[in-house]
C-alpha positions in Angstrom: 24.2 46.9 -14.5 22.8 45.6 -11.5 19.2 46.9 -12.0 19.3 45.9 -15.7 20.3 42.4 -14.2 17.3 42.5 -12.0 15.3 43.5 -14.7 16.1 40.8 -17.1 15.9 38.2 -14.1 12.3 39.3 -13.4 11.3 39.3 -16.8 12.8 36.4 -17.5 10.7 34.8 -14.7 7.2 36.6 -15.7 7.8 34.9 -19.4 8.8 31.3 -18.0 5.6 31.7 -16.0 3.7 32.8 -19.5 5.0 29.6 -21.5 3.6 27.1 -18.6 -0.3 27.5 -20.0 -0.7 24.0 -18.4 -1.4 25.4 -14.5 -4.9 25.4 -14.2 -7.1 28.4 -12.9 -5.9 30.9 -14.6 -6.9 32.4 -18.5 -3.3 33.3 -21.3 -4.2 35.8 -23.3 -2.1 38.5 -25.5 -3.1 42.0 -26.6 -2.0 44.1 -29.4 -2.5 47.6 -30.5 -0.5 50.0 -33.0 2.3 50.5 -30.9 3.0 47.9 -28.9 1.7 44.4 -27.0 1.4 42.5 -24.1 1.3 39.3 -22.7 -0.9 38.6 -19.6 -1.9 36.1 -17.1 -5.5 36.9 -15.0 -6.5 34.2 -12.6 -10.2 32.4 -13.6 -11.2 32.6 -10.0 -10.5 35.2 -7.0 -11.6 32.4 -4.3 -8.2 31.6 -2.7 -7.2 35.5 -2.4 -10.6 36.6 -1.6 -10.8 33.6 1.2 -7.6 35.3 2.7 -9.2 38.2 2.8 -12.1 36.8 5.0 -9.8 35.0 7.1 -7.8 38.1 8.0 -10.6 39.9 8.7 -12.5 39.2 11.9 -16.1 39.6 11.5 -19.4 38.6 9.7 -19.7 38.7 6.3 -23.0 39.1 4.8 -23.8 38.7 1.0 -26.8 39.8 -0.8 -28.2 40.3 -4.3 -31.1 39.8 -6.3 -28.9 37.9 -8.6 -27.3 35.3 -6.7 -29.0 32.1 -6.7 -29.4 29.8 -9.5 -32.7 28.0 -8.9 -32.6 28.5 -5.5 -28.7 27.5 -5.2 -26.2 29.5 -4.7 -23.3 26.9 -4.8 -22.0 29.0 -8.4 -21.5 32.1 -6.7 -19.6 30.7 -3.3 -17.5 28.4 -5.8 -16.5 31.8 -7.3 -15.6 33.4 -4.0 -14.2 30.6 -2.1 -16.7 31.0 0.7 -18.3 28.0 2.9 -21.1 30.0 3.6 -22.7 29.6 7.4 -26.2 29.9 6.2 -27.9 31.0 2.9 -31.4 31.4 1.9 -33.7 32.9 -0.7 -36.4 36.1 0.5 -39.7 36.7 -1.0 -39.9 39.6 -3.1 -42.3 42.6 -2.0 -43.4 42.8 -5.3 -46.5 41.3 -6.5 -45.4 39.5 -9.6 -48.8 37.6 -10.1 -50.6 40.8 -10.8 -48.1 43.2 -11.6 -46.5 41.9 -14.7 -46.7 38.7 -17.4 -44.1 36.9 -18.9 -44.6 35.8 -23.1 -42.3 33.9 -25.2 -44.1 34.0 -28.2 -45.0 31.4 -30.6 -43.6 30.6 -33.9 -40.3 32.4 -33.0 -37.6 32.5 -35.2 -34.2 30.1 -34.2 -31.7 32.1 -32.6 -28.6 33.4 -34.8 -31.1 32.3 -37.7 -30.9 34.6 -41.0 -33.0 37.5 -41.2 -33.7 37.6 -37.9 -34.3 41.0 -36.5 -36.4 41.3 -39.5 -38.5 39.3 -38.1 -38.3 39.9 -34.6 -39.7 43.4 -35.7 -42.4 42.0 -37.9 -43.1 40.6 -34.7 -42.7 42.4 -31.9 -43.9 46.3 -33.8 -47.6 46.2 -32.7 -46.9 45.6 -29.5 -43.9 48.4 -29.3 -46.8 50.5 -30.7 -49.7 49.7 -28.8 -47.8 50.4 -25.9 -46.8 53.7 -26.6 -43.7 53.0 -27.0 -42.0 52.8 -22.9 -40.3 49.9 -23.7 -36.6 48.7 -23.4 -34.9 45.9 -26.4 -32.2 44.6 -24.6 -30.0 42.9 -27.1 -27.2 40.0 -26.3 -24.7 41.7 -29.4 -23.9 45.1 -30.7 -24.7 43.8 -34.3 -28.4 43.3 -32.9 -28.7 46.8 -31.6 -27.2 47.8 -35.1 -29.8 45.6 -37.2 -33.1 46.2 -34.7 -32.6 50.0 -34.7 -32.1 50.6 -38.5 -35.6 48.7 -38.9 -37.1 50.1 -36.0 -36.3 53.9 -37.2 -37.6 52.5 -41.0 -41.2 51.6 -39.9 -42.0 53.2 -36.6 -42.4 56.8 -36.0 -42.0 56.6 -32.1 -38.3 57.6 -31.0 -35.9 55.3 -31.2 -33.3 55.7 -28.8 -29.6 53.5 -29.6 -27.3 52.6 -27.6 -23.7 54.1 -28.4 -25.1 56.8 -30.4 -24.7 59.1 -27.0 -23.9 58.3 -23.4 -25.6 56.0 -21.1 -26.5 58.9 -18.8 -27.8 61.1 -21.5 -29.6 58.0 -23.5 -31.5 57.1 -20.2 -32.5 61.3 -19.6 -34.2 61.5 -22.7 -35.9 58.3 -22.6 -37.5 59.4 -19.6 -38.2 63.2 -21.0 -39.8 61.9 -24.4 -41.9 59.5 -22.5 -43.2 57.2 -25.5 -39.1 56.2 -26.5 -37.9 52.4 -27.9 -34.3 52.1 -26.4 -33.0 49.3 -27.9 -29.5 48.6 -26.0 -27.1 46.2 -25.1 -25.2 44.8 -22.2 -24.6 48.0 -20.2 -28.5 48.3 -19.7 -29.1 45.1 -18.8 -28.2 46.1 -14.8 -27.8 49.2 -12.5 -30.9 51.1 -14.4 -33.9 52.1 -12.3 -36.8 53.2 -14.5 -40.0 54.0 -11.9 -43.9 53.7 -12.9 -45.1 53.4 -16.5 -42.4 55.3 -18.7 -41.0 51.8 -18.6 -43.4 49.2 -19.2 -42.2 46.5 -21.1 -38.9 44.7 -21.7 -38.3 42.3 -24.4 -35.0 40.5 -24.7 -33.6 39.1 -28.0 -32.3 35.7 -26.6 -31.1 33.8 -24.0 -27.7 35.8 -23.0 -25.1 33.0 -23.5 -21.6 34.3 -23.4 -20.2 34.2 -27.0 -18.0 30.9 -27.6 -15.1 32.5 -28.7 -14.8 34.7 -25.4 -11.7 34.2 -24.2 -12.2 34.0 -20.7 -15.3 31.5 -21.6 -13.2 29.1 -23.4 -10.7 29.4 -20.4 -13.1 28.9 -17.8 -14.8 26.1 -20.2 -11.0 24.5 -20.4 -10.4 24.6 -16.9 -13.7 22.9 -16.0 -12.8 20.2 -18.6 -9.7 20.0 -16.4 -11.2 19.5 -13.1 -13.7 16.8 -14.5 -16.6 18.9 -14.3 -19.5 20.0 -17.1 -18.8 23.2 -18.4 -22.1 23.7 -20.1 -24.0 23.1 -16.8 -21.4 24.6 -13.8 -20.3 27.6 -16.2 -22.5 28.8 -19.2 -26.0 28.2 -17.9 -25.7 30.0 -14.8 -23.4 33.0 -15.8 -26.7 32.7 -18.7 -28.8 32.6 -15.6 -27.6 35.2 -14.1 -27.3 37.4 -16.9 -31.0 37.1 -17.5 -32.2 37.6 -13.8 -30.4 41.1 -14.4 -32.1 42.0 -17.6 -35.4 41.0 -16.3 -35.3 43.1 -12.8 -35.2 46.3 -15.0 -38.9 45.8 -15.2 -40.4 45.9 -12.3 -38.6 48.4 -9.9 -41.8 49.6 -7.1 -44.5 48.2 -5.7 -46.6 50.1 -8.2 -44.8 49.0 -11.4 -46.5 46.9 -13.9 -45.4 45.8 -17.4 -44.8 42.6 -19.9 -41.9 40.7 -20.3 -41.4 39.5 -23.9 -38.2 36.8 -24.1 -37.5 35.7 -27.8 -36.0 32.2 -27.4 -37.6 29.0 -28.4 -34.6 27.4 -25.7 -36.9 28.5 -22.8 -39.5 26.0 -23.6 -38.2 23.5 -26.3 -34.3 22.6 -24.1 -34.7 21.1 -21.0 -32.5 23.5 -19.6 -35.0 26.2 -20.0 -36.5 25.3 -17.3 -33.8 26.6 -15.5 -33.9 29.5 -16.4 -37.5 29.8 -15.7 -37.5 28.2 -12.3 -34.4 30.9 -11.4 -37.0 33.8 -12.5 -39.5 35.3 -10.2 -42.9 34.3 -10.3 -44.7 35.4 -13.7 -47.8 34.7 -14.9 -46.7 33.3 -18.4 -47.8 32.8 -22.1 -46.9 32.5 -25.8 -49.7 34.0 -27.2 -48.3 38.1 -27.7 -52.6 38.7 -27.9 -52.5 38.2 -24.0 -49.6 40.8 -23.9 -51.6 43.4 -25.5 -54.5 43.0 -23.9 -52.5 43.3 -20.6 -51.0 46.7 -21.8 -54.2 47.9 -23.1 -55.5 47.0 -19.5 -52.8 48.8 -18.0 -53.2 51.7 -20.1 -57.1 52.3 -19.6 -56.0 51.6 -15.5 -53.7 54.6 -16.1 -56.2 56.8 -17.7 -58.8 56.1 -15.7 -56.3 57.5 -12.3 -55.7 60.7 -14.4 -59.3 61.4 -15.3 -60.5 60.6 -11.7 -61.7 64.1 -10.0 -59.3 64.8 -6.9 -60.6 64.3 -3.6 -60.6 67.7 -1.4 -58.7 68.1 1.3 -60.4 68.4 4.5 
């Protein structure tokens, strides 16, 4: 009787804590399946316990990413963490963006989350998959995407289209590097920790800007709790979580020193909302254009290049 006591006590406790939704920090949320539910409580930032963690441990810590900043700042991923960081500072990258790759958001571009759009992202963007050989990734900010680009993809193109939850990750990523000429068209997990060297990978074209969806829970808890604090939720929580997001699904491009490839981003936002230029500013530094001519002729470029290496005679060995 005394456990069951105990029991009840603590539970008792968790619930009061449940039914006090106004603490701010922290995100209420409920989950159900067939056989049973649960109630739960997950904090909207780790700062305080991760700050005791760096106070307890004597040392140096060092943080790096190619990810972090925001436009040069870093104040959203410290607020995050709790730190108060010492110094902080942004490296060049050894990779020579100038020459090695060019950046189009093309003209006349459908509005995002408009009707038939896929249809007419593919109208679009299917010469250029084609030209190209194929070697090319569609990242996608929603499964339905990857469900709608795919079915027209496979319908009018007779390179392989490779699709995201029709195998594993691991096994969808081997034989887009065997077939060599492969459309992956994929969602969030490839838009980070996938390293595709040289020219099997040449270009990367994203649908839109990768906004968390409103109805996210955690969003609309972080998005409350900003409210809370005074603070602008669009600008301190959705642009650079956006921002970041991006920066990821960009850096599968270029991965060597040798890499080269187009970047194709299919949102009027970057250049019509003045908080494209965020986004922009926050990317590294490619040539850019909306004209999708100069992406071809860039690939074309890059494909006579690669020719012209494999049809060079070998220099002897001396």
């Amino acid at each position: 009787m005394d456990a069951a006591f105990d029991r009840a006590t603590i539970f008792k406790a968790r619930l009061d804590r449940l039914s006090d939704t106004t603490i701010p920090g922290y995100s209420y949320w409920y989950e159900c399946s067939r056989m049973h539910f649960s109630l739960n409580i997950t904090p909207l930032s780790v700062a305080e316990k991760f700050r005791e963690q760096i106070q307890q441990q004597q040392g140096a810590w060092v943080f790096t990413s190619a990810t972090l900043a925001v436009n040069d700042d870093f104040s959203h991923f410290s607020h995050r963490l709790g730190l108060e960081p010492a110094e902080q500072f942004t490296l060049p990258s050894p990779f020579d963006y100038e020459s090695q790759a060019i950046l189009c958001v093309p003209r006349f571009l459908p509005e995002p989350n408009s009707y038939g759009l896929a249809d007419k992202l593919v109208d679009m963007l299917l010469p250029v998959i084609e030209q190209n050989n194929g070697r090319c990734f569609f990242l996608c900010t929603s499964h339905q995407m990857v469900r709608d680009l795919s079915e027209r993809f496979r319908e009018r193109m007779d390179l392989p289209v490779l699709v995201q939850g029709e195998t594993s990750k691991q096994q969808l990523l081997a034989e887009f590097l065997e077939l060599g000429n492969a459309l992956l068209v994929a969602t969030g997990a490839f838009w980070e920790g996938i390293d595709v060297r040289g020219q099997t990978l040449s270009c990367v074209i994203i649908d839109k800007l990768p906004f968390t969806a409103p109805d996210d829970p955690l969003l609309k808890a972080r998005i409350e709790d900003c409210r809370m604090q005074g603070g602008d939720p669009f600008a301190q929580v959705q642009i650079p979580d956006a921002v970041i997001t991006l920066k990821q699904g960009v850096g599968r491009l270029i991965r060597d020193k040798s890499d080269h490839g187009a970047l194709i981003i299919c949102d009027n936002r970057l250049v019509s909302r003045q908080y494209g230029q965020t986004f922009l500013r926050s990317l590294p530094p490619i040539p850019r254009t909306r004209d999708l001519g100069k992406v071809s002729e860039f690939l074309a470029a890059l494909e006579l290049n690669d020719n012209d290496v494999a049809d060079s005679p070998a220099t002897p060995e001396v």
